[in-house]
PLY file of the C-alpha trace (Angstrom):
ply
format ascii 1.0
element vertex 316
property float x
property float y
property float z
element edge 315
property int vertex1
property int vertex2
end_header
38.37 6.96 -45.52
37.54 3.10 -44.56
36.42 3.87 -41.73
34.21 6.48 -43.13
32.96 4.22 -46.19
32.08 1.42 -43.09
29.81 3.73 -41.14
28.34 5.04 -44.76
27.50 1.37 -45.46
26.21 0.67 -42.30
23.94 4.00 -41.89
22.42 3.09 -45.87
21.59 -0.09 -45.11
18.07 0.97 -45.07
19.08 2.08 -48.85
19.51 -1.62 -49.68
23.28 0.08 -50.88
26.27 -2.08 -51.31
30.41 -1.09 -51.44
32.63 -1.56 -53.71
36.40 -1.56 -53.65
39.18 -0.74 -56.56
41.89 -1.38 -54.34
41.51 -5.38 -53.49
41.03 -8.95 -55.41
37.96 -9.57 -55.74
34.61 -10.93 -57.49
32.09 -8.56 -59.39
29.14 -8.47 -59.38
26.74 -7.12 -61.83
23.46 -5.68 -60.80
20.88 -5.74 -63.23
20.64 -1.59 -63.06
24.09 -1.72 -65.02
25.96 -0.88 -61.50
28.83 -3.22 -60.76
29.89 -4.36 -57.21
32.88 -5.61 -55.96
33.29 -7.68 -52.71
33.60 -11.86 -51.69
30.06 -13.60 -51.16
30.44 -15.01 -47.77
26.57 -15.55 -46.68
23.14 -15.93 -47.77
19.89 -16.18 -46.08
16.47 -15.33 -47.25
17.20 -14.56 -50.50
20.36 -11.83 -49.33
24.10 -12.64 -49.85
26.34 -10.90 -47.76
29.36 -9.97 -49.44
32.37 -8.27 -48.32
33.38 -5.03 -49.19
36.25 -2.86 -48.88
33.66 -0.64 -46.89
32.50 -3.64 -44.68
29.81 -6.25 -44.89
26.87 -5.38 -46.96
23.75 -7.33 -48.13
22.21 -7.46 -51.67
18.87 -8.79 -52.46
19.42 -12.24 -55.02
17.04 -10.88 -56.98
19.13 -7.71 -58.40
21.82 -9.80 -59.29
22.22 -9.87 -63.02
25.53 -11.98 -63.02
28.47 -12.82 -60.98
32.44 -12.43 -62.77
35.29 -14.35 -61.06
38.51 -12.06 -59.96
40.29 -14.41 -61.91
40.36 -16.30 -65.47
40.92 -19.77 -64.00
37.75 -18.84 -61.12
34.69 -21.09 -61.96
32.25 -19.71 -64.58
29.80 -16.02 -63.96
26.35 -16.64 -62.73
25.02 -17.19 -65.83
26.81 -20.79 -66.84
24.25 -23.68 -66.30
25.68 -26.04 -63.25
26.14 -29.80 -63.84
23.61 -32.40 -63.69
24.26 -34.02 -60.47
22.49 -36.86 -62.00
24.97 -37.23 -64.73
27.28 -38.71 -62.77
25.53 -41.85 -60.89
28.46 -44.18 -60.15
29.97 -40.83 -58.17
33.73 -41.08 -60.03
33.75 -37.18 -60.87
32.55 -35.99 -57.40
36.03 -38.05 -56.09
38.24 -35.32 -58.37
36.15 -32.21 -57.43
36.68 -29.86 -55.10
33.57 -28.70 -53.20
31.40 -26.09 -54.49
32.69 -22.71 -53.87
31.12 -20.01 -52.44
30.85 -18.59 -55.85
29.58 -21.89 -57.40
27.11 -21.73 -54.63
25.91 -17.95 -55.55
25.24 -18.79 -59.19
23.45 -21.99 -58.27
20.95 -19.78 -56.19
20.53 -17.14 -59.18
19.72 -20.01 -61.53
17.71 -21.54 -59.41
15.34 -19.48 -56.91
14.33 -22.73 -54.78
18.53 -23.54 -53.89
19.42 -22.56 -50.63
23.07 -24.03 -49.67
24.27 -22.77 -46.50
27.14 -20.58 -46.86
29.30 -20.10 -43.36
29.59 -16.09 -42.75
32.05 -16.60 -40.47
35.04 -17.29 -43.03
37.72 -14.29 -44.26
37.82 -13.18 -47.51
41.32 -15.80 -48.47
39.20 -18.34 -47.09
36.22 -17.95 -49.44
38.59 -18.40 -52.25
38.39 -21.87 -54.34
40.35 -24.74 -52.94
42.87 -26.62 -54.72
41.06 -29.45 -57.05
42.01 -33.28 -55.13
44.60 -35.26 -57.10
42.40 -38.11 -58.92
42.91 -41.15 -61.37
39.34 -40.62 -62.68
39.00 -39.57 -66.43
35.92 -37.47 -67.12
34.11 -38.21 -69.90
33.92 -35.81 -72.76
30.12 -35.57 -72.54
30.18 -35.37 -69.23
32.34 -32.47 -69.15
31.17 -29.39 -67.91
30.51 -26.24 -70.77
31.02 -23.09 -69.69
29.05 -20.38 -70.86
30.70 -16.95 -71.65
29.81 -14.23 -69.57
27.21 -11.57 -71.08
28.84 -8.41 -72.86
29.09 -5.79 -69.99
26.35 -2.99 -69.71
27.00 -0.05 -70.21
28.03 2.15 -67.20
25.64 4.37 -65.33
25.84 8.21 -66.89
28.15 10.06 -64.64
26.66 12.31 -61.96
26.23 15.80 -63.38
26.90 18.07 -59.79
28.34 20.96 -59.23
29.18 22.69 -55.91
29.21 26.78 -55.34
30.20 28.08 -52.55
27.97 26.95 -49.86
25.31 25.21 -52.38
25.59 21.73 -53.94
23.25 21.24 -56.98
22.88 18.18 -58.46
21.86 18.75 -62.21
20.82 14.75 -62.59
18.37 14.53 -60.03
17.24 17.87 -59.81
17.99 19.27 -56.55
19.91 21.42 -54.70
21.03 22.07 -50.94
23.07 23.60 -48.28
26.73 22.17 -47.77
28.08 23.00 -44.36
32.08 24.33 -45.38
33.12 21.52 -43.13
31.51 19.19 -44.83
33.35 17.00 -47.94
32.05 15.56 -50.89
32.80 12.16 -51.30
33.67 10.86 -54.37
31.83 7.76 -55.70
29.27 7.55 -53.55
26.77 6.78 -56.21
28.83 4.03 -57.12
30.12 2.40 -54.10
26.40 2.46 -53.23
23.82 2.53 -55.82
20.61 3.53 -54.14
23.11 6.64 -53.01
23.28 10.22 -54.86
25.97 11.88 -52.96
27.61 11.63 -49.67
29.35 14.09 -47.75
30.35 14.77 -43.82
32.97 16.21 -41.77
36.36 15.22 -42.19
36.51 13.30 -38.68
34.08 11.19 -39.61
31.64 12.63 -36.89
28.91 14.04 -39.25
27.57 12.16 -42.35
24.66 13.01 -44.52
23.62 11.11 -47.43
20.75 11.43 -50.06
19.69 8.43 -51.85
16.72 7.09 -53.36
13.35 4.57 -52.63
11.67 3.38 -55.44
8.56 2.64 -54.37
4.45 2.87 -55.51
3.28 2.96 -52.42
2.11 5.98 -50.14
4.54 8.68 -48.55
3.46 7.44 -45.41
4.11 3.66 -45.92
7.26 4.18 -47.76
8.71 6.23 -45.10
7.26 3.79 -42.10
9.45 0.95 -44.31
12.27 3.16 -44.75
12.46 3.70 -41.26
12.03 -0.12 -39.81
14.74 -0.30 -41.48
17.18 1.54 -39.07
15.98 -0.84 -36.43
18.65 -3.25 -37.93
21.39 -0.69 -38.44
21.51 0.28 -34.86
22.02 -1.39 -31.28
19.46 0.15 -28.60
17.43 2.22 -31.86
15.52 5.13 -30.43
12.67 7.04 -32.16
12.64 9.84 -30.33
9.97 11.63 -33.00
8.17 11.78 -36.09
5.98 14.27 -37.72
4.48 14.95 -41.21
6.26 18.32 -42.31
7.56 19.68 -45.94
10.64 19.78 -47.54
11.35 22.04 -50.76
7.94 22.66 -50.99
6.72 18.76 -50.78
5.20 17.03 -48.18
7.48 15.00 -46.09
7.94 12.57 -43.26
10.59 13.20 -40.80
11.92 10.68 -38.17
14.57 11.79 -35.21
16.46 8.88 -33.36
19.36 7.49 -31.52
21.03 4.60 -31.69
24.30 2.71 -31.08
27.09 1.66 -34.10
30.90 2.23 -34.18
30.89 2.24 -30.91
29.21 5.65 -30.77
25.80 6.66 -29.77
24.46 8.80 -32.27
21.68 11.16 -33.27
19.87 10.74 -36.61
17.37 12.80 -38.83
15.19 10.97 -41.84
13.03 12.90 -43.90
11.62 11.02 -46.64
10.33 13.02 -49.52
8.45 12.74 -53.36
10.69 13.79 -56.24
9.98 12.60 -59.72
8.05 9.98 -59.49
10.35 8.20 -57.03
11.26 9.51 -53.29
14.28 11.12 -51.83
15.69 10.08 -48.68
17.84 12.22 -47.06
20.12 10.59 -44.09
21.98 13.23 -41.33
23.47 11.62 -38.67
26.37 12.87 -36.01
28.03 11.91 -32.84
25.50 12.09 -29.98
27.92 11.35 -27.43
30.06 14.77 -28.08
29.59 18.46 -26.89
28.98 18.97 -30.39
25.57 17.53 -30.75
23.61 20.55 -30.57
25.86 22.48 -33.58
25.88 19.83 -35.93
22.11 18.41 -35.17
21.79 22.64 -36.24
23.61 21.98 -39.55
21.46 18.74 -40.25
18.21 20.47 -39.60
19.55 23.90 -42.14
20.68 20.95 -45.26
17.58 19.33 -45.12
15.45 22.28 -44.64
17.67 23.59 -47.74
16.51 21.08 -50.08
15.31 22.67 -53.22
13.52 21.14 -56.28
13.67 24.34 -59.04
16.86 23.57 -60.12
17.21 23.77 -64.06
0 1
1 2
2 3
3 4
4 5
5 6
6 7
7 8
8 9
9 10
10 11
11 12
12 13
13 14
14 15
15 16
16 17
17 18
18 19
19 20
20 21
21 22
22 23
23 24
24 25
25 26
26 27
27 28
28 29
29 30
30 31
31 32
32 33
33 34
34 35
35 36
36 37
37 38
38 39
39 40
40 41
41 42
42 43
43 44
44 45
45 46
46 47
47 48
48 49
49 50
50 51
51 52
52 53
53 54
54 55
55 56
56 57
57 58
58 59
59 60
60 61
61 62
62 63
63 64
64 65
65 66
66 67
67 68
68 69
69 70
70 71
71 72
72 73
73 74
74 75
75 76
76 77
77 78
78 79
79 80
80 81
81 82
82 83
83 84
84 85
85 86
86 87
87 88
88 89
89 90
90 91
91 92
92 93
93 94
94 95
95 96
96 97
97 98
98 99
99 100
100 101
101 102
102 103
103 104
104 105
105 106
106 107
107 108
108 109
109 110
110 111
111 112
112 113
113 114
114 115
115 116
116 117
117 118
118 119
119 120
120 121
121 122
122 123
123 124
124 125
125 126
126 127
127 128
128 129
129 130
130 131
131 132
132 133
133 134
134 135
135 136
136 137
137 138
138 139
139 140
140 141
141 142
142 143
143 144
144 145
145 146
146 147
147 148
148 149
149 150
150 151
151 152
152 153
153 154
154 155
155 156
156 157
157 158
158 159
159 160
160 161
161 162
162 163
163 164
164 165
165 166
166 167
167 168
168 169
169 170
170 171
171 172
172 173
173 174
174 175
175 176
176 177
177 178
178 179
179 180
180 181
181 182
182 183
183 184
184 185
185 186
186 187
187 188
188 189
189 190
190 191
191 192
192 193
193 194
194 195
195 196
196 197
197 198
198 199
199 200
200 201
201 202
202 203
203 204
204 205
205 206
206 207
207 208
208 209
209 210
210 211
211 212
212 213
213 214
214 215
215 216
216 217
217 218
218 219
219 220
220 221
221 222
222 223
223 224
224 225
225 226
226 227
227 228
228 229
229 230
230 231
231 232
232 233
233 234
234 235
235 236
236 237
237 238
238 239
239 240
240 241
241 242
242 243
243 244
244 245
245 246
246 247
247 248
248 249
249 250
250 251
251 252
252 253
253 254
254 255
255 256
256 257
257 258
258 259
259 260
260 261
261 262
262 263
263 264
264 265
265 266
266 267
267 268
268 269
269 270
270 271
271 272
272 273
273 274
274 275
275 276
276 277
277 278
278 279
279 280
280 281
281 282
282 283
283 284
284 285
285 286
286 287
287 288
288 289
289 290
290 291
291 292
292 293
293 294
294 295
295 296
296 297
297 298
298 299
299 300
300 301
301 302
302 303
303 304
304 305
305 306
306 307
307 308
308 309
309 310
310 311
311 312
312 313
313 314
314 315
C-alpha cells in the first residue's frame, strides 16, 4: 500500500492533508485539531514545512502546528521550549561546543517565532536530518547560561473514531452524515482520516488504478470561491493539469460545483472528477480519479460519475 498512500497524498494535496507512518523512527507532530503526524521536517518556505512521510513528501501550514515531539528522549526539546538567547553568550565560547541547529531546532524556532525563516535544505534523506554528534569542547557552560527545557504539553486527546459502516454496495458514514455507492472493487482503506486529517475515507481499486477520496474544506466563503480555490489547487498536484470542464450541478440534493481534468503524476496520465459540495456548515469534497492512459477509462470514469452522483445527506 505505499505506493497507494503516495498517490493518496499527492492527489489531497489540495486537502492541505499530511501522512503519517507507524512503521518508521520518526518526529511527531501535533496539530492543534488534536491529530498527530509523523514524518522528518526537511523544508520550509512560506510559512509550509515539508516533512517526510511514510506516504511521501507532504506540506503542512506552520500555523496548525501545535507542537513538535522528538523520536527520541535525548532529541532536542518539542516546539514549545523557549530557544537560547543568542545574546547570552557574547564572547562566543558555547557556540564552539554546539552542534548546529537541527532541523528540528530550526522548526520550533519558526513556531515561536513567526518572523524566523532559516533555510532548511529539502534535498537531505531522512538519516541525514537527524541531529549531529555535539563537537568535543574544553568550554564549561555556565549554570545560568544553561539552557531549560520546557516539558512538552500533556497530549490531547485523540480524535473520536470514525463511526462507518459498509452494506453491501453502500458505505454510510454515521459521523459526517452521508452515505454513497462503493464500487465491489473498490477497498476501504483504513486510517485514512488519520494519515490525512482533512480526509474522511479513502477507498480505490486494489491496483492502485482508481482512488476516490472525500474530505473536507472549511471555509466561509461562497460555493463558488471555495471550489475555484479548491481547484487551483490541483494545478500543483499535476504536471501538464487539464480542465477539461466545469459546471454548476447538484449533489444529494445540494448545489454543487464539478470540475473534470487530466493531468500527469506517477508517471500516469490520469482523469479526475471534483465536485465540491455544502454539508453542515462546512463543504465536502469528493476526489475520483483513475488511470487515463488504460482501456479502462471509460468503465471506471462510469463508476466515479455513479459514487458521486450517489452521495446522500438523510442518513440518521
Amino acid at each position: 500500500m505505499r505506493t497507494l498512500g503516495r498517490r493518496l497524498v499527492t492527489g489531497l494535496l489540495l486537502m492541505a492533508s499530511v501522512g503519517v507512518s507507524a512503521t518508521i523512527r520518526a518526529d511527531e507532530i501535533r496539530l492543534k485539531d488534536g491529530k498527530k503526524l509523523y514524518g522528518v521536517i526537511v523544508g520550509y518556505d512560506d510559512n509550509m514545512f515539508k516533512v517526510k512521510t511514510d506516504f511521501g513528501f507532504v506540506l503542512v501550514e506552520k500555523d496548525k502546528i501545535a507542537s513538535i515531539i522528538p523520536d527520541s528522549p535525548g532529541a532536542p526539546a518539542p516546539a514549545q521550549a523557549e530557544p537560547p538567547a543568542a545574546s547570552a553568550d557574547p564572547s562566543g565560547t558555547l557556540a564552539a561546543g554546539r552542534a548546529q541547529p537541527t532541523k528540528k531546532e530550526k522548526a520550533a524556532a519558526i513556531l515561536k517565532n513567526p518572523s524566523a525563516r532559516p533555510e532548511i535544505p529539502a534535498s537531505k534523506s531522512a538519516d541525514e536530518a537527524k541531529a549531529p554528534a555535539l563537537k568535543a569542547t574544553t568550554a564549561t557552560p555556565k549554570p545560568a547560561l544553561a539552557a531549560t527545557a520546557v516539558p512538552p504539553p500533556p497530549p490531547k486527546e485523540d480524535p473520536p473514531a470514525n463511526r462507518e459502516e459498509i452494506q453491501g454496495n453502500l458505505y454510510i458514514n454515521h459521523q459526517f452524515a452521508f452515505q454513497m455507492y462503493k464500487a465491489p472493487s473498490w477497498q476501504i482503506i483504513d486510517g485514512a482520516g488519520q494519515a490525512l486529517p482533512n480526509a474522511i475515507v479513502a477507498m480505490g481499486t486494489s491496483n492502485e488504478s482508481t482512488l476516490l477520496v472525500v474530505g473536507r474544506e472549511k471555509s466561509k466563503d461562497s460555493l463558488e470561491a471555495t471550489a475555484g480555490a479548491v481547484e487551483k489547487r490541483l494545478h500543483d498536484v499535476y504536471d501538464n493539469y487539464r480542465l477539461i470542464s466545469q459546471r454548476k450541478t447538484t449533489v444529494g440534493g445540494q448545489p454543487a460545483m464539478e470540475y473534470r481534468y487530466q493531468g500527469l503524476a506517477d508517471e500516469h496520465d490520469w482523469s479526475g472528477t471534483l465536485s465540491v459540495v455544502p454539508h453542515g456548515g462546512e463543504f465536502l469534497t469528493v476526489l475520483g480519479m483513475t488511470f487515463a492512459d488504460t482501456d479502462l477509462i471509460q468503465i471506471q470514469e462510469n463508476v466515479i460519475a455513479r459514487a458521486i452522483s450517489s452521495l446522500d445527506f438523510n442518513v440518521k
